[in-house]
N, C-alpha and C positions, 0 to 999 in steps of 0.2 A: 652353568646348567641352563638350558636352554628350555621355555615351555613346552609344555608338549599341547596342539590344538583340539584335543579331546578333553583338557582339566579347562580350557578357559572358556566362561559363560559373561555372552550380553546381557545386561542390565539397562532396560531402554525406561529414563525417567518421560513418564506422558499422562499426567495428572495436570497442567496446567491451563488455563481457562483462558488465555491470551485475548487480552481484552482489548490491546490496541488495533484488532481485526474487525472487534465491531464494525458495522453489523452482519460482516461473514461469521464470526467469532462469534459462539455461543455457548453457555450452558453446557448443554451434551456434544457439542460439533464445534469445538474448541479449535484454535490454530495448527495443532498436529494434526488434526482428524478431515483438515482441509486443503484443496493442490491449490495452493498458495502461488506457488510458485510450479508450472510443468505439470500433465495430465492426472497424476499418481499425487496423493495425498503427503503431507509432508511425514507422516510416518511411516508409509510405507515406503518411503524414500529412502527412508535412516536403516529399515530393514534389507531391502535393497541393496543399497550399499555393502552391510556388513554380510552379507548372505556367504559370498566367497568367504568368510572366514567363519562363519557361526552356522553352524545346521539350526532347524528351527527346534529342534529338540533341547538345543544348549543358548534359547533366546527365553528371554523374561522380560514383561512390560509393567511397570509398577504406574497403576491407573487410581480411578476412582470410581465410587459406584454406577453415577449418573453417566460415562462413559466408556465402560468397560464393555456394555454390547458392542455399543461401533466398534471398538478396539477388536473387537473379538471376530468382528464379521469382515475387517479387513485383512486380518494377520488370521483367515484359518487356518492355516500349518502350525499358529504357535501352539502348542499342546493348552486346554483353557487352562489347567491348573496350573499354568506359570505365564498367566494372565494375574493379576494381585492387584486388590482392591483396596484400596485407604478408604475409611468411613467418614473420612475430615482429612484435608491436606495440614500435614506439619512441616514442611518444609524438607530439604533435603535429606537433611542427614536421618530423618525417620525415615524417607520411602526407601534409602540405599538398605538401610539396616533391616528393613522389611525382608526387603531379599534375600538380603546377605544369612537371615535366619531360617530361611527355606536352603539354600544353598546349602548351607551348612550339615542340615542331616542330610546331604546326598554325599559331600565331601569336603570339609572343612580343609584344603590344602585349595579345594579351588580357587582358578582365579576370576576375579570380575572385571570387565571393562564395564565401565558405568557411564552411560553418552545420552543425551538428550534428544527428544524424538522433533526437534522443528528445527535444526538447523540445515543449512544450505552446504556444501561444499563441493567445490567445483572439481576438485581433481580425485577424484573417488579412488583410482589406483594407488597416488603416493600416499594416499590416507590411510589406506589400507596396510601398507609399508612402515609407513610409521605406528600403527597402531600394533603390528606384528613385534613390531621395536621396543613399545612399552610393555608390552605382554613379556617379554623376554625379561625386563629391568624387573616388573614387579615380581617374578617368579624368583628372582635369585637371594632373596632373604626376606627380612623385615620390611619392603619398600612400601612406601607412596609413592605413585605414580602421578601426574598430569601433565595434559598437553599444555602449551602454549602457544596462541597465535601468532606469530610475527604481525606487529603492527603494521597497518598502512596512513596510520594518521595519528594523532594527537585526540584520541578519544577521549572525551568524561564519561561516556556511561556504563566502562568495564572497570572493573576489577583488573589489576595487573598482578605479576609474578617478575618478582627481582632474580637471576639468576647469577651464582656467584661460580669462582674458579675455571678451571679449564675446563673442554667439553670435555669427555670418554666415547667411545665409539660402539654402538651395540643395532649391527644389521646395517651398518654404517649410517646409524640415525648420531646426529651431537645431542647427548644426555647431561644433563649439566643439574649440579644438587643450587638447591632451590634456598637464598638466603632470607628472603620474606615476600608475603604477599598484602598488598597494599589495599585501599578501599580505591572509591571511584575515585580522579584526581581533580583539582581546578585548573583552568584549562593550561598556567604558566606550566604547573607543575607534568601536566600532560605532555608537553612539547617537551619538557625536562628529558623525560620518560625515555620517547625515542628516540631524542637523540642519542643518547648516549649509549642505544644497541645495547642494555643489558637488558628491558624490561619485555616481556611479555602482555598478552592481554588472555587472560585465563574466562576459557568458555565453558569451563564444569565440563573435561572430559577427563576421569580417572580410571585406574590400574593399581590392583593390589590385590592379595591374598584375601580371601574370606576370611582366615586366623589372626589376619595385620589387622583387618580393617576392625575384626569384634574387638582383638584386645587395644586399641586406639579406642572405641566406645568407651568399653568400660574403662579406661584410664579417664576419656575427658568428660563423659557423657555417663556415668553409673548409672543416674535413676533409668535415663532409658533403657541404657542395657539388661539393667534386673527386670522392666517389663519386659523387652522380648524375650527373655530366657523365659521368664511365666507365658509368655504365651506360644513361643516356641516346642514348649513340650504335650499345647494342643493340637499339632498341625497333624491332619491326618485323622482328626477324631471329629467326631458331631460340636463338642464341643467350641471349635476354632472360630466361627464366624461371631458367637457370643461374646467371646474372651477378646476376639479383637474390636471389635463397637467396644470395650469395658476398659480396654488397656490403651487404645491407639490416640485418643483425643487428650488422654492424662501427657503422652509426649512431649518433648518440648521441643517451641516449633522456633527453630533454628538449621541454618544450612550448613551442609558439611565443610563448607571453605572458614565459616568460623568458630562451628564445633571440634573440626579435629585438622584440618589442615593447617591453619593457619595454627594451634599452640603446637603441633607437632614441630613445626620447624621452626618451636625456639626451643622448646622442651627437650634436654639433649636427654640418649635413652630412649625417646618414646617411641620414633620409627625414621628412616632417612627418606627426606623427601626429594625426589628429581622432577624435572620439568625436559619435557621435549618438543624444540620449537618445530613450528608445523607451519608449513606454510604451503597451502591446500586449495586457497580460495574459498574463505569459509565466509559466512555470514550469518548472523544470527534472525537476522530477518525480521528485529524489535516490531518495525511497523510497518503501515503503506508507504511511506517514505522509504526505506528501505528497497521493498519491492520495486519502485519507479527505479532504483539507484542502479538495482541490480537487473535489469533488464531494459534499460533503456540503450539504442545503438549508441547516443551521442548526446553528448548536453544540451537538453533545452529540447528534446526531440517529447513527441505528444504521443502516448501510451493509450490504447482502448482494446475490450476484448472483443468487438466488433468492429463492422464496416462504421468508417465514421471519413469525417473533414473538419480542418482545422480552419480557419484565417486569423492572421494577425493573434494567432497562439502560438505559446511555445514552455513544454516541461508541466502538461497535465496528466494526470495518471487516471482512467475512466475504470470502472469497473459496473458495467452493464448488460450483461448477458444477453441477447437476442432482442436489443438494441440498435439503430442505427444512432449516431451521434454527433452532434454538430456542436463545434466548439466555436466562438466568434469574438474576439480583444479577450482572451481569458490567458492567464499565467500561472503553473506551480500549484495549480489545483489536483484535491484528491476528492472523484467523486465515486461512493461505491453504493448500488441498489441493490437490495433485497425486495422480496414481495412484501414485506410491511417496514422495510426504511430504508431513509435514505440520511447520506452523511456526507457533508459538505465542508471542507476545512483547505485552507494555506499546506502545503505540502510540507512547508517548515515546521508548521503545528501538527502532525500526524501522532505525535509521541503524545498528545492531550488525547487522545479517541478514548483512553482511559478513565476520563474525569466526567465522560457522557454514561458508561458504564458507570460509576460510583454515584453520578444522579439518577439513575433508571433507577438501582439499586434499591439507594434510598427512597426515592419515591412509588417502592415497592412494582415498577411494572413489572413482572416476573414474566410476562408473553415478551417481551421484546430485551429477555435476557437467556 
């Protein structure tokens, strides 16, 4: 059986506060909500991309309070009411469930593609293809669906996907059932990884039935699922915004790769999980680091968003808007201004921008958060 593209709805996760962007990255104007990368913001990017397969009518953005205007004033065609607000983030496996319990009184046979609102990919067409591919796989029974990256290196900061047996062919994607998913690795074990061509690096993009994905909750996840049932049968009423502030923070705040993915594929019975390797040109686009990586012509070349000159540099990454900028014996620097700061760090160290965020925090500046 083949999906039909009128049962299948995006599920765009963009609730997250991306804090290695500081101090682009904010608060209400988080890493999606920003063109990071290219003129158009990184979530209107991901919408973009899926357009050719998803009308905005069958698009849903699981957000948060503090960011659901911008959300909404970027993506007007998405209808707002399938704009969804979390009153506290819990982690994945609640925002997908969020949905998936809206989804469900329109038609529980639906299916969801569940995709992340900040990543990068470069070949938008074969992604498209592939993702037609998993739409197919999740529609023909019980299935879990996720993508997998083909590695280009020996990562520690993903998550991988061990994939076992021969492939299958569906839209001539290789679908391959999925024998376990691993944590981040150290770094021998990383090399381990690719060499040996069977691992993936899993970027949180899933496929599956509304009906798979509820009854996987309620197998791994009960308490949550008996809250959304109670507040599922608010939706629609005056009541629903109360019930959710009352039920949505009691959640537990855990991601779906180890709420229900990962015991699903050892749990035999509980649903068949597949992986389909993608290889797209993706990026997750963690940091500024990152950004240099993916946009730079050539190694050691000096990155500015203005007119600038270099000497006796090479591999700094500027972020200075209407700026001239002169760089002189500088190396592998990341510098990015705002009207009230500025952030100076080794481009190796970009993945700390994080730990300036958790002292603002603490030291309560809430203006430069």
């Amino acid at each position: 059986m083949t999906a039909k593209p009128m049962l299948a709805h995006a599920v765009i996760l963009a609730g997250g506060r991306g804090t290695r962007f500081w101090p682009r990255s904010r608060t209400r104007t988080p890493k999606q909500l920003l063109n990071i990368v290219g003129e158009r913001t990184m979530l209107q990017q991901t919408v973009d991309r899926l357009a050719p397969l998803f009308s905005p009518s069958r698009m849903w953005v699981v957000t948060n309070d503090e960011q659901a205007a911008a959300v909404r004033c970027q993506l007007p065609r998405v209808p707002g009411a399938q704009i969804l607000n979390e009153p506290v983030g819990r982690n994945t496996a609640a925002a997908i469930a969020l949905a998936a319990i809206h989804l469900a009184r329109l038609d529980p046979a639906a299916l969801m593609a569940v995709l992340p609102a900040d990543h990068f990919i470069a070949q938008a067409e074969r992604y498209r293809r592939i993702v037609r591919a998993a739409l197919d796989v999740a529609a023909r029974g019980e299935n879990l669906v996720v993508l997998g990256i083909v590695p280009t290196r020996p990562e520690t900061g993903f998550g991988y996907i061990e994939r076992s047996g021969a492939a299958s062919r569906v839209r001539r994607a290789p679908v391959y059932r999925v024998r376990r998913f691993t944590e981040k690795p150290p770094p021998n074990r990383a090399r381990q990884y690719v060499t040996s061509g069977r691992y993936l690096w899993n970027a949180g993009m899933f496929f599956w039935r509304v009906s798979t994905f509820l009854d996987c909750l309620k197998k791994f996840l009960p308490a949550t699922h008996g809250a959304l049932e109670r507040l599922a049968d608010s939706i629609g009423t005056r009541r629903y915004a109360a019930t959710l502030r009352r039920i949505y923070p009691k959640l537990e705040n855990i991601s779906v790769d180890y709420a229900l993915m990962e015991p699903a594929s050892r749990v035999r019975g509980a649903a068949n999980v597949f992986v389909l390797p993608a290889d797209i040109g993706w990026s997750d686009i963690g940091s500024w680091a990152a950004v240099y990586d993916l946009l730079a012509a050539a190694p050691g070349a000096n990155l500015s968003t203005g007119r600038s000159v270099f000497v006796d540099a090479a591999g700094n990454f500027f972020w200075c808007p209407g700026k001239f900028v002169a760089g002189i014996g500088i190396r592998d620097l990341v510098v990015v201004e705002t009207p009230d700061a500025l952030l100076i760090c080794p481009r190796d160290r970009a993945q700390d921008v994080c730990k300036i965020v958790n002292w603002l925090d603490a030291h309560k500046l809430r203006n430069l958060l």
